[in-house]
N, C-alpha and C positions, 0 to 999 in steps of 0.2 A: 633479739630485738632488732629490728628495724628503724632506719632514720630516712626520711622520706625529704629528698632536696628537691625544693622546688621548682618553675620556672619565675621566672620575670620579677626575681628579688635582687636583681646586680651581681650576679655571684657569679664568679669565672674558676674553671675548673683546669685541670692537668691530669694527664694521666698516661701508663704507658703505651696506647697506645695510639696514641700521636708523638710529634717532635717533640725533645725539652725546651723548644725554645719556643715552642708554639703553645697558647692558651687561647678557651672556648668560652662562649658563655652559656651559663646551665640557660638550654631553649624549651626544654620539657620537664618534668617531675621525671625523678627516678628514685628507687632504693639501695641503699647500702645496707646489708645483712652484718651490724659489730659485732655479730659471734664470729664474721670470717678477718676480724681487724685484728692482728697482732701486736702493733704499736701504733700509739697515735701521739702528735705531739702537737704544740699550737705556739705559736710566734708569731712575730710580728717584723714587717721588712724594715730593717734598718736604712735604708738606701732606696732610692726610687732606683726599681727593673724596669727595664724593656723586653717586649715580649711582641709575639707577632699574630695576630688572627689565623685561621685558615685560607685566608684571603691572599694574606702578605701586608697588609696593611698593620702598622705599629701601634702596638697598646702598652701605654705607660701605666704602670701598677706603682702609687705615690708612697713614699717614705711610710710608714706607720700603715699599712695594708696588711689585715690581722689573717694568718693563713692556719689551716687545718691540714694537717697531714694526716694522710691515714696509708698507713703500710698495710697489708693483707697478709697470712698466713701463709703458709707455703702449699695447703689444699686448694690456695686461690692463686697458684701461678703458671707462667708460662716456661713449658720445659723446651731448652734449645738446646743445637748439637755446642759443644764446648765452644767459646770465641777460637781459640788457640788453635783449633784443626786435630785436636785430640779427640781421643774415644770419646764418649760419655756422654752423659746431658747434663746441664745448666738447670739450676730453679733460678728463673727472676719470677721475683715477688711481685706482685702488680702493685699500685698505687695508686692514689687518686691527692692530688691539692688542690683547696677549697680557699678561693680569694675573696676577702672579703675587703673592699676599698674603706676609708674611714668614715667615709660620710653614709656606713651601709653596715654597723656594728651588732646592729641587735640579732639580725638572724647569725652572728657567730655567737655571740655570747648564748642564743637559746641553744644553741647545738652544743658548744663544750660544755653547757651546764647537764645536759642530758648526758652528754656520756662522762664526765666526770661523776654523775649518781651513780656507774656501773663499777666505778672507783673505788679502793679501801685505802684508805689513809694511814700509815702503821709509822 
């Protein structure tokens, strides 16, 4: 199944890759395929973040900004040489986080409600 993120609903994204410190705003519709989601979790910011555009210009994400994590599978990662300078390769997991400010609640709530239907409750 497929979850299809809009543009021009307020939603600012993260992902790896760009900086952690830097967040975007969704500027076009894209898809995310949840068969390749491995973990997904959903909070909400305790604390007003600061966070910085592409620009460099500071974007405040206010106390109570409801976020969507979605971690990805390990068929959806990037293979790097070890940090350490050892043999091997590195799986990072890609990621994507889904901000959603307070005054901007419904397009989260329809989204965890949809992937929570793919949920069993035990």
């Amino acid at each position: 199944m497929f979850i299809k993120i809009k543009k021009n609903l307020g939603i600012s994204m993260q992902h790896n890759g760009i900086d952690k410190r830097h967040i975007v705003p969704v500027t076009s519709n894209f898809l995310l395929n949840l068969d390749q989601v491995a973990e997904a979790s959903f909070y909400t910011l305790k604390a007003a973040k600061t966070h910085v555009d592409l620009e460099g210009r500071e974007i405040e994400l206010p106390m109570h900004t409801a976020v969507v994590h979605l971690q990805m599978s390990y068929l959806y990662a990037l293979y790097t040489e070890d940090k350490a300078g050892r043999k091997g390769r590195m799986a990072e997991r890609q990621f994507y986080k889904l901000f959603f400010r307070p005054e901007n609640l419904d397009p989260y709530l329809e989204l965890r409600g949809v992937i929570e239907t793919q949920v069993a409750n035990l």
